[in-house]
ROBA-728703 format. One record per atom (N, C-alpha, C, O): residue number from 1; chain; x, y, z. Coordinates in steps of 0.02 Angstrom, whole numbers. Layout:
BEGIN
<NUM, A, <X, Y, Z>>
...
// end
This chain:
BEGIN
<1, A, <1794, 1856, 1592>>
<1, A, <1807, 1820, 1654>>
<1, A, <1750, 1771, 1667>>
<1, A, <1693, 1793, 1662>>
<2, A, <1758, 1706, 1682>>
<2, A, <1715, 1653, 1691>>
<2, A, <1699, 1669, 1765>>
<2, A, <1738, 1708, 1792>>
<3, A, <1654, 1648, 1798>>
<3, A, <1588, 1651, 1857>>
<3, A, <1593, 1562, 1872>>
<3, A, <1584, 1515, 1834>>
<4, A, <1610, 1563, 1936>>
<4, A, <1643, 1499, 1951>>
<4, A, <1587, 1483, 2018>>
<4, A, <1600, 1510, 2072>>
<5, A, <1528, 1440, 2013>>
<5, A, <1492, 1426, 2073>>
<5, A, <1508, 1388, 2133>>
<5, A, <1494, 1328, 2129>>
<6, A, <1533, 1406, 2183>>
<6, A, <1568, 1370, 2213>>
<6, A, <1518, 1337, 2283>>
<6, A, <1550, 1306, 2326>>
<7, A, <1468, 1342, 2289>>
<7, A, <1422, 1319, 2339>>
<7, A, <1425, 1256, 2335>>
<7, A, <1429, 1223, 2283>>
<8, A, <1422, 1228, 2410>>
<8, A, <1413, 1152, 2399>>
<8, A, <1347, 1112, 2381>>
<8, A, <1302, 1120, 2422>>
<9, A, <1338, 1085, 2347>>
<9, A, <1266, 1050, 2329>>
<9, A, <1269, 974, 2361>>
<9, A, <1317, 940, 2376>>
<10, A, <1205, 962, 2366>>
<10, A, <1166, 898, 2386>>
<10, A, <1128, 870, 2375>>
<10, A, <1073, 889, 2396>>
<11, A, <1131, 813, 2338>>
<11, A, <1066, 800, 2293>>
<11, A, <1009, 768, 2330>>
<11, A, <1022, 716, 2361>>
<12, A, <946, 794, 2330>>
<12, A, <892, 775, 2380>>
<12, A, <882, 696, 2408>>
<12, A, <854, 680, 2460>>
<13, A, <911, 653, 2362>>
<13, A, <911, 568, 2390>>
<13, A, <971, 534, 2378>>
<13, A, <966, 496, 2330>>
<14, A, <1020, 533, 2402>>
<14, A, <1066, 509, 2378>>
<14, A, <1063, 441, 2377>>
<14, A, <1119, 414, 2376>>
<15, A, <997, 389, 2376>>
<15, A, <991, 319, 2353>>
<15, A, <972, 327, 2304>>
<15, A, <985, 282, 2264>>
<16, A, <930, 386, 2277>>
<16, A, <910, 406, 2205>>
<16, A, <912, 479, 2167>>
<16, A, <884, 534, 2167>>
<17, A, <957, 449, 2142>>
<17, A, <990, 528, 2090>>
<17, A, <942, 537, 2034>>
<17, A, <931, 497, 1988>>
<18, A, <919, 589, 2043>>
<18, A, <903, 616, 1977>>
<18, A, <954, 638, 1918>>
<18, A, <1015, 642, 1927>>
<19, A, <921, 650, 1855>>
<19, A, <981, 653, 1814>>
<19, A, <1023, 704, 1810>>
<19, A, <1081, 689, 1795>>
<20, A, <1012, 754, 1819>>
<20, A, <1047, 803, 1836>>
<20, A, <1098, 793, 1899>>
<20, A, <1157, 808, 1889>>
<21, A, <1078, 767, 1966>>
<21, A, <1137, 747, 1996>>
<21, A, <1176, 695, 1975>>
<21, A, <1237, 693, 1982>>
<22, A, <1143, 653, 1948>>
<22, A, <1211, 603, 1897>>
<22, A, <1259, 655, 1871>>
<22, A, <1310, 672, 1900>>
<23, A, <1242, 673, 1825>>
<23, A, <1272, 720, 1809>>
<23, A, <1344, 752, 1831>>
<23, A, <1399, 751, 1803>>
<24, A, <1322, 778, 1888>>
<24, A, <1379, 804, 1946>>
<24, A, <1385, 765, 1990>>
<24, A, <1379, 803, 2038>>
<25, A, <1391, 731, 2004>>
<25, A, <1421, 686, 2050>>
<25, A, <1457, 643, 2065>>
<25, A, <1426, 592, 2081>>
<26, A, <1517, 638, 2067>>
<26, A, <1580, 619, 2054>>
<26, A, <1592, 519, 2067>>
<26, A, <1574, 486, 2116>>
<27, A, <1611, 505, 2034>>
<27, A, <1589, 411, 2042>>
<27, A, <1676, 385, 2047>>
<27, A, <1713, 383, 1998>>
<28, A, <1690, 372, 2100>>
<28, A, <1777, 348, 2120>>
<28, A, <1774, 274, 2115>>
<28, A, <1734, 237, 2145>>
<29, A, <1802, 262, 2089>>
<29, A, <1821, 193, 2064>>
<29, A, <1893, 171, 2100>>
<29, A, <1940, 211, 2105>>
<30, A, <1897, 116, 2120>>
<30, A, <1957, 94, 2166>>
<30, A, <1994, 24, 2126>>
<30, A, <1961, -22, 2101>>
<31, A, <2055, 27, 2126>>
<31, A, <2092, -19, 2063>>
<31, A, <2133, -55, 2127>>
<31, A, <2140, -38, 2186>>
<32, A, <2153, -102, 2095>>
<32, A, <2167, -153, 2143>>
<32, A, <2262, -122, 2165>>
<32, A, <2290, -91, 2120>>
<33, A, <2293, -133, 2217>>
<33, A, <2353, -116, 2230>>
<33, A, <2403, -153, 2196>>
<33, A, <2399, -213, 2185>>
<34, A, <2476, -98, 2173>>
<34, A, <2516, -121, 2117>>
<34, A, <2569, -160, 2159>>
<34, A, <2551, -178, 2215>>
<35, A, <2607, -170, 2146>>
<35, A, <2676, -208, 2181>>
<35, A, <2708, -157, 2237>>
<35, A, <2742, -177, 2284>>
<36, A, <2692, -93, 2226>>
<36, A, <2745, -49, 2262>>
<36, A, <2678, -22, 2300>>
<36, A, <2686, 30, 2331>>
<37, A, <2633, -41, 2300>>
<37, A, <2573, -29, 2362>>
<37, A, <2531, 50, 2349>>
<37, A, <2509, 89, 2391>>
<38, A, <2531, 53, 2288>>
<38, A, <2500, 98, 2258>>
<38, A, <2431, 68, 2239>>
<38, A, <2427, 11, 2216>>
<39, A, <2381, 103, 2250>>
<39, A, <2297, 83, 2184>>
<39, A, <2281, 133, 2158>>
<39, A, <2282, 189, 2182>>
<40, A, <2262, 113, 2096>>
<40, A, <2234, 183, 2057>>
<40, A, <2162, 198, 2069>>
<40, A, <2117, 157, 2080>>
<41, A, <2160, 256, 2066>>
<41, A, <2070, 290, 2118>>
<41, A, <2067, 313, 2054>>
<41, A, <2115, 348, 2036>>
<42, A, <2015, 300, 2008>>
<42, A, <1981, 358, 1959>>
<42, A, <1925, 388, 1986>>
<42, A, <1886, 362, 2025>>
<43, A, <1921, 447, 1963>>
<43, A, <1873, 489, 1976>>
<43, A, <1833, 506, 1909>>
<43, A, <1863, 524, 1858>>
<44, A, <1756, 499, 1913>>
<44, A, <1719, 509, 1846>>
<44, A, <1680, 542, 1841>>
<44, A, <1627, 513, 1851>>
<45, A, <1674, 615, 1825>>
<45, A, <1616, 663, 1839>>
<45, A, <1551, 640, 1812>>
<45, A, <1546, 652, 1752>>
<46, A, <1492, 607, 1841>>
<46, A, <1440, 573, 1806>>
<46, A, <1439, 495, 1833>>
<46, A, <1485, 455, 1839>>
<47, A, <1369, 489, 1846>>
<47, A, <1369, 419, 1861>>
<47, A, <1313, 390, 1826>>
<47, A, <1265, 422, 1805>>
<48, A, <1321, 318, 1819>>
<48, A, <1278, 284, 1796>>
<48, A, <1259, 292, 1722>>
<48, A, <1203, 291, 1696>>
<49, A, <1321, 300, 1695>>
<49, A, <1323, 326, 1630>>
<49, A, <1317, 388, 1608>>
<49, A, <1333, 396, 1549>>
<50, A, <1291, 455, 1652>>
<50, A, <1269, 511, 1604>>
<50, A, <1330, 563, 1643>>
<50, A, <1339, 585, 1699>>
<51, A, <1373, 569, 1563>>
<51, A, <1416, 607, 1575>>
<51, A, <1399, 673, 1583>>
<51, A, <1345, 693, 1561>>
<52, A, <1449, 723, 1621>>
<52, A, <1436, 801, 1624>>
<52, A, <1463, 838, 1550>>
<52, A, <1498, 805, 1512>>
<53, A, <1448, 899, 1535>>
<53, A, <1467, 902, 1459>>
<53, A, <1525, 942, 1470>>
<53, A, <1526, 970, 1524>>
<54, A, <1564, 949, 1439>>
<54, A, <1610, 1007, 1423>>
<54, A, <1610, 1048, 1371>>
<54, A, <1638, 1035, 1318>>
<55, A, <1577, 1103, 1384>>
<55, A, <1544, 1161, 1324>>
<55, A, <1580, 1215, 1351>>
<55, A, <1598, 1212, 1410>>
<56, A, <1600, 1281, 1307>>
<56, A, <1603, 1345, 1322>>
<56, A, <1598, 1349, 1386>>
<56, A, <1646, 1351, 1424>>
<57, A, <1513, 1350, 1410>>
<57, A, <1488, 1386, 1468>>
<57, A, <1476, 1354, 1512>>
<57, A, <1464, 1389, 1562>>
<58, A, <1472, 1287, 1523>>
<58, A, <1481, 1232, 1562>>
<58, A, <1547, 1192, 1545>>
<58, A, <1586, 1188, 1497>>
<59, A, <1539, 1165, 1603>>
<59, A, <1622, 1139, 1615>>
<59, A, <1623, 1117, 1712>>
<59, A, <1604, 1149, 1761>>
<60, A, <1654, 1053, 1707>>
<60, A, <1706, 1016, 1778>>
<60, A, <1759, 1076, 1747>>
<60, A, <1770, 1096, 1690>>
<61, A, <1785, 1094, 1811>>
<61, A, <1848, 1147, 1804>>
<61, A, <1909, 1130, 1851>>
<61, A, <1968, 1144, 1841>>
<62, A, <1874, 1087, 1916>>
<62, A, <1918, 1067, 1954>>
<62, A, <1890, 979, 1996>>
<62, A, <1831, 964, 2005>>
<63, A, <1937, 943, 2012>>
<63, A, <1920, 874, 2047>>
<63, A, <1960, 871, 2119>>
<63, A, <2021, 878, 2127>>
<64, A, <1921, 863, 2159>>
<64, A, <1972, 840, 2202>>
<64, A, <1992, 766, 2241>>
<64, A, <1946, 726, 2235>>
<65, A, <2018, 755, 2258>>
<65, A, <2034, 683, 2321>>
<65, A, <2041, 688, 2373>>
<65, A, <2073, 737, 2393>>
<66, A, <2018, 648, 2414>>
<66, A, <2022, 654, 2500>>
<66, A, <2027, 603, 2513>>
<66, A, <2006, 556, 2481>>
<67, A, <2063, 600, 2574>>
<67, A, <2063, 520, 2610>>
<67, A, <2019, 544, 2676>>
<67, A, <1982, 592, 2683>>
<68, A, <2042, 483, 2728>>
<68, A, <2008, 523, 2801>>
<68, A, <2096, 563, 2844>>
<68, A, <2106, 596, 2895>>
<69, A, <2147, 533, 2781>>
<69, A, <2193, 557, 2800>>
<69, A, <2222, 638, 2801>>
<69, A, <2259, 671, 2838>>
<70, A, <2195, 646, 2756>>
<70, A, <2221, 730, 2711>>
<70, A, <2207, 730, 2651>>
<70, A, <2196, 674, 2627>>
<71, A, <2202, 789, 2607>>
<71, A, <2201, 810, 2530>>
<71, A, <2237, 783, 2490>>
<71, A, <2296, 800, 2489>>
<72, A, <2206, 723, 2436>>
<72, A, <2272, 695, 2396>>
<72, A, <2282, 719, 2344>>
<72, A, <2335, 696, 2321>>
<73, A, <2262, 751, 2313>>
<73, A, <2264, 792, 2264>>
<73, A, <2222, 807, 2244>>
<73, A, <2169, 790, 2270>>
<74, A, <2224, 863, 2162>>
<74, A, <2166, 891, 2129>>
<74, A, <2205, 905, 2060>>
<74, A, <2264, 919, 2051>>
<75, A, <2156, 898, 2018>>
<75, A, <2168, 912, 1931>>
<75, A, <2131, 972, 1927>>
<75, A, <2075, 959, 1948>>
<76, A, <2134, 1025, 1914>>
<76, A, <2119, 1075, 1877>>
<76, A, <2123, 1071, 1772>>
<76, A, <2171, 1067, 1734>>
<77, A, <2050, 1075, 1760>>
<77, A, <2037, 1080, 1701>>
<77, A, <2055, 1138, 1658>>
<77, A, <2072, 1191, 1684>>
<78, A, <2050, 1130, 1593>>
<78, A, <2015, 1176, 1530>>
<78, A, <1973, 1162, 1509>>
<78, A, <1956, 1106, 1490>>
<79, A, <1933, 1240, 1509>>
<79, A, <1847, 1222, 1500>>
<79, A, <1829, 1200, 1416>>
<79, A, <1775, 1187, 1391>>
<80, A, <1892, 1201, 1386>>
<80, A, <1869, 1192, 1316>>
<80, A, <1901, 1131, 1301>>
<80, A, <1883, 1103, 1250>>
<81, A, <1955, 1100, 1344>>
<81, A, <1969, 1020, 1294>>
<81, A, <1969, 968, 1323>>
<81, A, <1983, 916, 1292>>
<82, A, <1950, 965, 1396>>
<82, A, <1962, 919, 1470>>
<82, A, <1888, 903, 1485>>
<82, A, <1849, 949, 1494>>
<83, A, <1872, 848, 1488>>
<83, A, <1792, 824, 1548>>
<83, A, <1819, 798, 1621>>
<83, A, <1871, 777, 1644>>
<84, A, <1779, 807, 1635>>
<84, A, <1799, 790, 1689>>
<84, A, <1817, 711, 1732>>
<84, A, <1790, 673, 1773>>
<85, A, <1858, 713, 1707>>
<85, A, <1896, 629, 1722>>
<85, A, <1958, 634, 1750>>
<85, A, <1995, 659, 1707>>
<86, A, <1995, 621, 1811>>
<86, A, <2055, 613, 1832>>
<86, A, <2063, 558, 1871>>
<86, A, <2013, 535, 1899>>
<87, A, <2136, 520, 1881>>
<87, A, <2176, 481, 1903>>
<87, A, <2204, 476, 1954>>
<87, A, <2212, 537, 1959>>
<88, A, <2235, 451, 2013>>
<88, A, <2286, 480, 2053>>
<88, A, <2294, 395, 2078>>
<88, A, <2251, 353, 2089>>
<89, A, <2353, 395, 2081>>
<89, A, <2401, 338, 2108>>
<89, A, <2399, 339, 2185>>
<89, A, <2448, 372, 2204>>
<90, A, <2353, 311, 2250>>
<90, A, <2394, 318, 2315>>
<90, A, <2379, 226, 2370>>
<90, A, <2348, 174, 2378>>
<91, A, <2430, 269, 2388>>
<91, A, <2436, 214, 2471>>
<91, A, <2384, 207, 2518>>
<91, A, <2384, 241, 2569>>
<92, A, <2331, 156, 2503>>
<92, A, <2275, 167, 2542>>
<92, A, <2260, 124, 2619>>
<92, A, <2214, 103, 2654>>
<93, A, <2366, 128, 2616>>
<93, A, <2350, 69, 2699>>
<93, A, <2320, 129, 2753>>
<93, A, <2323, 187, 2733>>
<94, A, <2290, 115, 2820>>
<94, A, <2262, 148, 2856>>
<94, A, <2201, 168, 2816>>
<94, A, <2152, 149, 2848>>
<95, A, <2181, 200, 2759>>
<95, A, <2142, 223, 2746>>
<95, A, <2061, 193, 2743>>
<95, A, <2042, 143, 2712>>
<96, A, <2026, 234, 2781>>
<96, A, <1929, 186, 2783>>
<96, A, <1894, 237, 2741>>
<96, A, <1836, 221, 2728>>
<97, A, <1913, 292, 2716>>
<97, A, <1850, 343, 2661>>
<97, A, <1885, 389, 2632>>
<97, A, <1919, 436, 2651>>
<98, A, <1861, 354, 2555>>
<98, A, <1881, 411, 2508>>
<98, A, <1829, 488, 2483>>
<98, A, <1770, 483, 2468>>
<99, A, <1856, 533, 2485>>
<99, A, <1797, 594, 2462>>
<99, A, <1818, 615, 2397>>
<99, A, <1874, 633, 2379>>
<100, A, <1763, 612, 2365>>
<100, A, <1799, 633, 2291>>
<100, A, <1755, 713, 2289>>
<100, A, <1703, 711, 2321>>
<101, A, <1770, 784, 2256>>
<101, A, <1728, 816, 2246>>
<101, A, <1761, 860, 2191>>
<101, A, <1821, 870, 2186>>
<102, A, <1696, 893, 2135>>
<102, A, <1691, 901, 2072>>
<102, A, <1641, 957, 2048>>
<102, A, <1581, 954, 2036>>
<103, A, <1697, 1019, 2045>>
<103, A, <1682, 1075, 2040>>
<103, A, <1653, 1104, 1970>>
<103, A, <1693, 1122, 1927>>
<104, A, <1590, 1109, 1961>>
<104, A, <1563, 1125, 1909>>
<104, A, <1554, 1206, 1910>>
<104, A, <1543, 1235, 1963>>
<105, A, <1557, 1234, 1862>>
<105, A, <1567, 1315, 1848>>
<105, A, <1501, 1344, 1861>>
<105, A, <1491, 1395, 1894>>
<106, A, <1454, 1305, 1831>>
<106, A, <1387, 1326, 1852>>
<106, A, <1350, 1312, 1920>>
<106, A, <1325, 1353, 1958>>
<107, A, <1352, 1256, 1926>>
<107, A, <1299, 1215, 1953>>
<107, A, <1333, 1197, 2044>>
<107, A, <1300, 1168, 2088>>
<108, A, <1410, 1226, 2052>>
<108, A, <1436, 1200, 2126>>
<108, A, <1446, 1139, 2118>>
<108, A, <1436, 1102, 2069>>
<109, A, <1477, 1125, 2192>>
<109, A, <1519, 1065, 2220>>
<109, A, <1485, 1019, 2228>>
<109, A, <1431, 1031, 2257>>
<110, A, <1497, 960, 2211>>
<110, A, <1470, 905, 2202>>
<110, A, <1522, 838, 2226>>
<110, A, <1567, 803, 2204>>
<111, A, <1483, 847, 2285>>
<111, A, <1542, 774, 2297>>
<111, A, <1499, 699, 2321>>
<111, A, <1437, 696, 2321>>
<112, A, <1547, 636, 2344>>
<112, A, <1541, 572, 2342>>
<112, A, <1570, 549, 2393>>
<112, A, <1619, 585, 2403>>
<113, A, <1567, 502, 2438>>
<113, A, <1618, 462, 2473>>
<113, A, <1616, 398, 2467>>
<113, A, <1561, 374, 2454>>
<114, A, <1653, 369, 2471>>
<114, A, <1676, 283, 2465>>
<114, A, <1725, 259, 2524>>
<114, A, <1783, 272, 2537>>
<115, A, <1679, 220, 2551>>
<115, A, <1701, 191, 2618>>
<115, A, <1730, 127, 2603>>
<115, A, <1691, 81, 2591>>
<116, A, <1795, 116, 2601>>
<116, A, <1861, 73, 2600>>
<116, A, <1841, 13, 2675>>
<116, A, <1853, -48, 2679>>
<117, A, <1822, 39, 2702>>
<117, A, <1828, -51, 2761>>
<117, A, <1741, -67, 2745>>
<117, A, <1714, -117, 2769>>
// end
């Protein structure tokens, strides 16, 4: 049975990440809106280039999405063939902040926000 850390973390400066919070800290990317008023939000466990690993004993296991509206979804991983990278298609009229957060097995919750206005 895997040991799943679920505490929320905070990385001591969030104008300056150390590498380890790069690491975990989820980087949402916002794509421009399609014809039918959809944008694609990626979510990227790792910022500024330094990806999180996916090993055995480390592992992203879960991602989630937030608006200021409600829960837009979540990807749930496998710790052996998935990093932590997910997608989600939404409707961001009304919407002013996205929360992305990125559940690492070891290390806890690690989240981001991105303010839309």
């Amino acid at each position: 049975m895997s040991f799943f850390n679920n505490f929320e973390m905070t990385p001591n400066d969030k104008n300056s990440l150390n590498r380890f919070e790069k690491k975990h800290t989820p980087e949402i990317i916002v794509g421009k809106k399609d014809r039918r008023g959809f944008s694609l939000i990626e979510i990227v466990v790792g910022s500024d280039g330094v990806a999180h690993p996916t090993e055995d004993n480390h592992w992203i296991h879960l991602i989630e999405l937030h608006s200021d509206i409600g829960k837009v979804g979540f990807i749930k991983f496998d710790q052996y063939q998935s990093s932590g990278y997910g997608a989600f298609r939404v409707r961001l009229d009304g919407v002013k902040e996205l929360k992305a957060k990125a559940y690492c097995n070891l290390h806890g919750v690690w989240s981001s926000t991105k303010n839309l206005r």
